[in-house]
Structures are given as C-alpha cells and as structure tokens.
N, C-alpha and C positions, 0 to 999 in steps of 0.2 A: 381192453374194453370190457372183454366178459369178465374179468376179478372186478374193477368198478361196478359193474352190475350185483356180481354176488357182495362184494361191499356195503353196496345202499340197502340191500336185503335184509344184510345182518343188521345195519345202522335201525333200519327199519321194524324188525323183528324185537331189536336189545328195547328200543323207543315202546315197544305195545306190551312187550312183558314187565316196565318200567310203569308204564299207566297203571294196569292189571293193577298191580301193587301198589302204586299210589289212590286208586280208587277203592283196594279194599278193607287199604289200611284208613281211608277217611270215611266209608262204611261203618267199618268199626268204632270209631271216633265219635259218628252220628250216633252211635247207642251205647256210649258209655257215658255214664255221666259225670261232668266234670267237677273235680275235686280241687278244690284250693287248701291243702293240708299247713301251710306258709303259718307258724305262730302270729297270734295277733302283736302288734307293735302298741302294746300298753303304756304308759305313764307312770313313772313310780311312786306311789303316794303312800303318806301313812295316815293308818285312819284315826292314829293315839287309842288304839284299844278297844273301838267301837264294837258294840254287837248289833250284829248282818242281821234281823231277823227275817225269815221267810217261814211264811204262813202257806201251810200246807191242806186239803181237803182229802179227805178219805171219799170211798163209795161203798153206802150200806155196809160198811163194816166187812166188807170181801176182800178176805186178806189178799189174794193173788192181785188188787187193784190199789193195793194203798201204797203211798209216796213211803218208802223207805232207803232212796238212794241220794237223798238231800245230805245229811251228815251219818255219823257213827262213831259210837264211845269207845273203837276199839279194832287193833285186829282178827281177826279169827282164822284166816286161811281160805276162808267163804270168799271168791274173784269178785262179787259184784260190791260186799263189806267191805274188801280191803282197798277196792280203786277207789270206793266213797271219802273212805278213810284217810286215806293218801293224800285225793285232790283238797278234802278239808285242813288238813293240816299245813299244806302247801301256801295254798290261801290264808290262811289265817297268820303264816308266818311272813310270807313274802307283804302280806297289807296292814297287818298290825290290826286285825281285828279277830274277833270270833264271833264262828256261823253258829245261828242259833235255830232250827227247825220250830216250828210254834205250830202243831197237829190238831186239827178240829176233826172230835173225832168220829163225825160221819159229813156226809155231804149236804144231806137235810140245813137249812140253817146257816151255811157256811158263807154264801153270800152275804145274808143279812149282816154279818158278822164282820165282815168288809166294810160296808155299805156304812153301817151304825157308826165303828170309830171313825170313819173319815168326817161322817156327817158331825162329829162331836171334836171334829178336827184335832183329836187325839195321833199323834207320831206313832204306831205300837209297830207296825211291820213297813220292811223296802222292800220285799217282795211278796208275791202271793200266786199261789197256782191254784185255779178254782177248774171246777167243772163245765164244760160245753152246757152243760144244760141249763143251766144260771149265768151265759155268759153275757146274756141279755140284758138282763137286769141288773146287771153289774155293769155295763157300757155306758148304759142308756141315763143312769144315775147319778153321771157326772164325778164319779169315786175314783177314775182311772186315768191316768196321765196317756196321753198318746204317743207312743211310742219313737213319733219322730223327732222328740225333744232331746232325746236319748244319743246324745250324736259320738257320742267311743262304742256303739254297736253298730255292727257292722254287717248288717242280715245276708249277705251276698255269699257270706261265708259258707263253709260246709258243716261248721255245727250250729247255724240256725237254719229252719224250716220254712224258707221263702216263700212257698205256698201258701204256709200258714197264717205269715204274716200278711202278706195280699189277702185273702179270704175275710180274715179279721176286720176288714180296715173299710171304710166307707169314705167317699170324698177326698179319699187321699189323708184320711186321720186312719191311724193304726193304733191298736189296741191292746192288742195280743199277740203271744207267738209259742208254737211249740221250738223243741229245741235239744239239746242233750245236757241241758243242766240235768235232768231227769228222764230215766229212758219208758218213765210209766205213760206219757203219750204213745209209745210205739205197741204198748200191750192192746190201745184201743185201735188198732187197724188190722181190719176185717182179712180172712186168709178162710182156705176150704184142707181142711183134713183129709184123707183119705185115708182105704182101708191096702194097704198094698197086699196083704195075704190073700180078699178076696180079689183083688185086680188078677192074681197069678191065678187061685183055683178056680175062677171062671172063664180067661182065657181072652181076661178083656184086653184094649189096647192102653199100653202104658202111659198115663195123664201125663210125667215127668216130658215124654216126647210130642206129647199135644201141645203143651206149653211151649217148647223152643220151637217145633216146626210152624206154631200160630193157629193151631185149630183146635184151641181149647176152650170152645165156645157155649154158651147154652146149649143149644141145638144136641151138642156132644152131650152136654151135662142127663141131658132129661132123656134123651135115646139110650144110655148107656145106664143110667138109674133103672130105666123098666127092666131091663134084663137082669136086675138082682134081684128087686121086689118079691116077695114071697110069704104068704100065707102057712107057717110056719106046725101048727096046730088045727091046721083046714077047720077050725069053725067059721070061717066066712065071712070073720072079720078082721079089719086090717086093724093093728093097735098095738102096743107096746111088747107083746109075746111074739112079734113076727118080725121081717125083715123089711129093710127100706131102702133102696137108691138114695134117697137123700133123705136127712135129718137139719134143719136149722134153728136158729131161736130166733123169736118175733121181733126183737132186734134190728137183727141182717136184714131185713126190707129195706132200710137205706143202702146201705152199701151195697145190695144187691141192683140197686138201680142206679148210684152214682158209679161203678165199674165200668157201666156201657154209658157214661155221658148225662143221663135223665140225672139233673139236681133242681132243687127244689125254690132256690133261688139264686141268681148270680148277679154278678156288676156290668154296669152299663159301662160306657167309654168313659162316662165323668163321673165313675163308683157312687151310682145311687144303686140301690138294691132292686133287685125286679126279680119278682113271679115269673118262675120259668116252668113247673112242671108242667102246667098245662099244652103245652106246646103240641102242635100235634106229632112230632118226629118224637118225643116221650111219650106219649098216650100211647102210641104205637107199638113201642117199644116194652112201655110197663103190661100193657093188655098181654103181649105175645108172650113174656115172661112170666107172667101173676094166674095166666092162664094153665100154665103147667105145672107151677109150683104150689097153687089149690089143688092140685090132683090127690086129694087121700088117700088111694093104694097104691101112690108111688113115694108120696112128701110125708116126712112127720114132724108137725109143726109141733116141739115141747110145750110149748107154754098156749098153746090153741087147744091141744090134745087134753091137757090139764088132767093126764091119768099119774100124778105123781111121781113124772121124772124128773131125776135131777138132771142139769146141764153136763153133757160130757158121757153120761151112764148108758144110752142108747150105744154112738159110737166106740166107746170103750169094748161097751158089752159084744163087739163083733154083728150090732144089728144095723149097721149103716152100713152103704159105701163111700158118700162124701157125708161131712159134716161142715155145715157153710157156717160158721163163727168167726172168733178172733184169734187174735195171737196168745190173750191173756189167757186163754184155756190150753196152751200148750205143757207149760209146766203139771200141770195135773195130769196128763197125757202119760207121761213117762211109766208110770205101772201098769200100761195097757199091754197084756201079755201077746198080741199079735202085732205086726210091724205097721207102721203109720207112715206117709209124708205129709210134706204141706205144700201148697199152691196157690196162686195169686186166683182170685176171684178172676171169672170166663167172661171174655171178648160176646160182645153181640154180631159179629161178623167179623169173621178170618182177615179181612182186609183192616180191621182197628188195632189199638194199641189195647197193650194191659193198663190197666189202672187198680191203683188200689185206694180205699176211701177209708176212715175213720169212724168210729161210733159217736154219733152225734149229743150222744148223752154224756159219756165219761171220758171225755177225753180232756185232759188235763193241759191247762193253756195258764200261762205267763204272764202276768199285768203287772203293772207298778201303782200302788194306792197313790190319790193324788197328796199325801199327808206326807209323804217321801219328800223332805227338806232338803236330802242332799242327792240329787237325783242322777250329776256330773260323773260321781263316785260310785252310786249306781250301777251305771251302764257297765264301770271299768271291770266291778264285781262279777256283773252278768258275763260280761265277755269274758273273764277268764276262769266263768263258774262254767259258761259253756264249750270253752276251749276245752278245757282239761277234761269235761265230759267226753268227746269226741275221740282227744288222745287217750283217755285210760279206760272210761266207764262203759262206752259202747262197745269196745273189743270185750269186757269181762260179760257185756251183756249177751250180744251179740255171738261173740263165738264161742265163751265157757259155758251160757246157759243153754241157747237156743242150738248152736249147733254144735257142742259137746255132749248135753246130756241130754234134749231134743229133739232135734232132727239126727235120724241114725243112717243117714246114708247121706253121701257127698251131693247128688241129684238133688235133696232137699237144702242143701247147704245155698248151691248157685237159686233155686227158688226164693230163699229168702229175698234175695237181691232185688227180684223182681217186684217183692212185697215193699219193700222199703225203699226203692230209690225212684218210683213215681208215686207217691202217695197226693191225693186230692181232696179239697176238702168242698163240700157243699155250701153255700156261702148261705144261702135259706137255712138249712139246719142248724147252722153256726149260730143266725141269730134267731132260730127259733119265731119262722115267721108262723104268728097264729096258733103255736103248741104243734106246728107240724112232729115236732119232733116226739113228742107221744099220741097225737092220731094215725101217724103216719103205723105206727106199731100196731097200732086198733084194727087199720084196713087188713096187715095184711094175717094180725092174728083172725078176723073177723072172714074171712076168703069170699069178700065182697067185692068182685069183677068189675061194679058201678063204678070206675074212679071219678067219672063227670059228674055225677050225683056228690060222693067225695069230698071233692071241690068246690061244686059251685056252693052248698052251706056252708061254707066259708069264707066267699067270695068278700063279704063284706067284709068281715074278720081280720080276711088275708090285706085289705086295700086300706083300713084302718091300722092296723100293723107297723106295715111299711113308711104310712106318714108321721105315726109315733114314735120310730125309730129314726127316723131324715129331720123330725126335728128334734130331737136328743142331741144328737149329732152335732146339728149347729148351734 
C-alpha cells in the first residue's frame, strides 16, 4: 500500500516536471517568431532572354541610403556584392532573363517618373522601389497594380514583410510591400545607439539587461539621460560644446511615437483609413513623452539646434548617451573610437511589448507599374528575387555587416533581433495623411506641447485626405 502511494507520487511529480517543460518550451515558442525557411515551389519558365527591369529611387543623394543590392557587374570579396552578384546570376540563368537595375538618381522626381510612363502607357519597368514619402501619390494615381493579382507570391513567407503589406493596402487592395529583394528597407527602421564607455564610467545600469528583463522604458530613458547631462565649459549654456543624455534627429518623432502604439492613422475592420492620433490614450501618451524630450538641457535636437551638426557627430563625438536614429547611421558608427551598442526603441510601460517602427519618409517599398504586361512572370521573379534575398543577402547583411563589423559585442547581436523581427508600420504615415509626414517633423523640431492646436488646423485637411484617398482606391 505505502510503495503505491510513493508510486502515484513519483507518477505525480514525473507529470508536473513534464508540464513545467511543456509550458516553457511553449513560452518560448510564444516569443519566437515563426519562420517558414521551406524554398518556394516555382514553375519553370523561360523568359527567352527578357530584360527584368527594376527601377530604383535613391535619397538625396545619401550614399548610406541608396539601392545598391538589386544587381552587380561583378565579384569583389565585399559579402553584401557577392550575395547580390550570386542571387543575379542565378536568376538570370535559371529564367533565361537578365536583371536590369534602372537608378533615378535622387528621389525628388522619381514618382513622377512612374506616374508619366504609365500614363503614356509606355512598358519601360516590372518593377519599381519608390519612397514612403511619395507612396501616396503613386497609389492614389492609378500607376500601380495591386498586389493581390500577383497570385505565385506568397506574402505568408518569411522573406516578405507581412506587416508591410497589410499597412500598404486599403479595402483589402494591396499595393506595396517591403521585403528582402533589397535589405535598404531595413536601413529605415528606427534603433537607439548607445554610449557603452559612458554606461561603465558612470555606473549606470546596463540598457542590454533593461531590454531582456522589460524595463527599458521612457521613464528609464529620461531619468537616466539627466544623470549625464552636463554643462561641459560652465558658460550656462546647454549646446553643442557640452554633454547630453539624449541626442535625436527631427525625424524620430514618428518612430518615437509609433514604439508605444500612438500612429497616426490605422485600418478599420473593413481597411478604410482612420485618424487615430488624436485618440486620447495617444494625446496622453505623446504629451508625457514630448514633454521630456523638449527638455533642452537634457535633449539635443540636431536639426532644431541648427548650430551646424552633422548627424552622427554629437554621438560619435562621446557627447551623447543615447542617440535615438536609425539603423542606416550604423555603418558610419564604426570609426567611433569608444564602444557603442544598439537597442530597440523603449516600452511606454514594462507591461508592453517592444516595437520597432520605420521612417516614414525613406523607406523603400515594392510596387508593380500597371504597364507590367506580363505580370504572371512577375510575381515568379519577385519570389525568387525574394527568396534568394533571405537565403543569401540578409545573412551577408545581417551578420557580415551589422553584426561583424557593427555591433561589437554579442548583447548587440541578440538586440538586433528585437529590431527586426516586430517591425510596424504607421498606416497614416504610409499614406501621408495631410503631409503628416513632414508636419509631424515641424511639431517636434518646433518643441510645441500644443498638439490639440496641431491637429485641429488640420482637421479639415486631415478629413479631405482621407476621402481623396478612399476614392482613389475605388
């Protein structure tokens, strides 16, 4: 009787260490994100020699932001040149075509430039990567096929950006999509630099363990900025000769407000577009954030400050602790003689999720001109433009640039993860409801508190917009 009893014990005991394990292996599971690595099941087609064009946009001419991972004349030993190089000739042999890159060569213009030959229903490009910032005017114009015509893609996958393409898409018509044909989408989501030499000589707590433990929040950001702040040459003024807890460019005002949730416009159940900033759980939110980060002798706004900084020069220079930008200023990073990491933009309460958001202006998105005659063949191109991106190009991005010669310590390595595997996009800013997307840069270079004020001149603006855009659409 009493072995039966120590029996059910143990049966009982084996059973709860069995859960334990079962429960925190499906914890786990709950925060990994799932990956469908599985090749796409293509069609084999020859194209008889065709040339793929894809039409590319630059940004003002800033080399760190221009499409240079579409093709390449050539090997070099360079990881992100030869995976380019690789996946082009792959393609080109397996489809019996060749990829042709067609560079406009700034951004200014580059819409129109869509826009024109379709309207003169000239064939010149099958694909085209334009700018967030123009993505409007290019939707809206009737230049663009929607993407669910497109039926050999397959957005579920894990090298397109599913987000992106929901965000994009109005009514259940899709537009756009980011993706890893090209890893220049990924330069435009927002990340926070830090200074790890001053984290050590001032005895702060380690942001790498804010981050995993979840208490890497404003709250943190702006209590831990005053404590470096410092008046450096005590003339009594706070300004480019001194030191600063936090440094950003005017910019990050989106992304510093899409991290905690506040976007600027989102989709209804039946994807019509709606004005969400005003909301009051955002008013609340942007007030208690916008209120600290006007703070001039703790924040220096570069491009508000207007005392002739470059972007990057402050934090370089060892006069920041966080610098709140993007990824695309990491490569220029690397000659900074003191140690750096990087870090997913902060929680508005320990109890939320990380999020990372996108620059609403450059960030380079996916369309198909509607002048794309063979559109079947298309999609086959994209998908295995974007396959091959994911197997070759993101690893050469990904871990030769960002976290071989980038991030210098493994803690930033697991950070990037965080950066890149919830990325959100603002669905207002996407389509630039009203020019939000350069007022919005005005309020917060302007450290005008009023956002009700803000808003409401706009009001009309914002509500004409929207109906501009809903009947585009249809």
């Amino acid at each position: 009787m009493k072995e039966g009893k120590i029996m059910k014990k143990f049966i009982l005991i084996a059973l709860l260490i069995v859960s334990i394990i079962l429960l925190s292996c499906a914890e786990k599971d709950a925060k990994t994100k799932e990956k469908d690595d599985t090749p796409p099941d293509l069609p084999a087609i020859d194209m008889e020699g065709k040339t793929f064009r894809i039409f590319t946009a630059g940004w003002w001419d800033y080399p760190p932001l221009l499409i240079t991972d579409i093709t390449s004349e050539g090997l070099n030993s360079e990881p992100i040149n030869d995976a380019v190089y690789n996946r082009q000739i792959y393609l080109e042999d397996k489809y019996n075509i060749k990829i042709e890159q067609i560079d406009f060569p700034g951004e200014w213009g580059s819409s129109e430039k869509i826009i024109t030959t379709v309207q003169a229903n000239d064939d010149v490009y099958d694909l085209a990567f334009i700018r967030s910032m123009h993505f409007n005017s290019i939707a809206t114009s009737d230049t663009i096929i929607d993407l669910t015509e497109i039926t050999s893609m397959d957005v579920s996958r894990s090298w397109w950006d599913s987000n992106s393409y929901d965000s994009l898409s109005l009514r259940g018509k899709h537009y756009g999509i980011c993706s890893d044909i090209t890893m220049n989408d990924d330069l435009a989501v927002w990340c926070v630099f830090f200074n790890k030499d001053m984290v050590k000589n001032y005895g702060l707590e380690n942001p790498y363990n804010l981050v995993k433990e979840g208490k890497w929040t404003y709250d943190k950001v702006f209590e831990t900025g005053k404590l470096i702040s410092k008046d450096l040459n005590s003339d009594g003024v706070m300004d480019k000769n001194d030191i600063f807890g936090i440094h950003h460019i005017q910019d990050s005002g989106s992304g510093i407000i899409n991290c905690v949730g506040v976007n600027i416009g989102e989709l209804d159940s039946a994807g019509n577009l709606v004005f969400t900033l005003d909301r009051e759980n955002n008013m609340t939110k942007m007030l208690s954030i916008f209120t600290r980060l006007f703070d001039l002798d703790n924040v220096y706004n570069m491009h508000a400050r207007n005392e002739g900084i470059r972007d990057g020069v402050m934090f370089s220079n060892g006069q920041a602790l966080f610098d709140f930008n993007a990824v695309q200023v990491a490569p220029g990073l690397r000659m900074m003689e003191q140690d750096f990491g990087i870090l997913p933009y902060p929680k508005y309460n320990e109890a939320d999720v990380y999020m990372s958001s996108v620059s609403p202006m450059y960030l380079s998105i996916a369309v198909i001109p509607k002048t794309n005659r063979d559109i079947d063949n298309t999609g086959i191109i994209m998908e295995e433009l974007a396959y091959q991106g994911y197997k070759n190009l993101r690893p050469a991005f990904y871990d030769k640039l960002l976290q071989g010669k980038v991030a210098r310590d493994n803690e930033s390595l697991e950070m990037l993860d965080y950066l890149f595997d919830n990325v959100v996009y603002d669905v207002g800013a996407m389509w630039n409801i009203a020019n939000f997307t350069m007022d919005f840069i005005s309020l917060v270079s302007s450290y005008d508190l009023n956002i009700t004020s803000f808003i409401e001149a706009r009001r009309g603006q914002i509500e004409s917009d929207i109906e501009k855009i809903m009947e585009a659409v249809e």
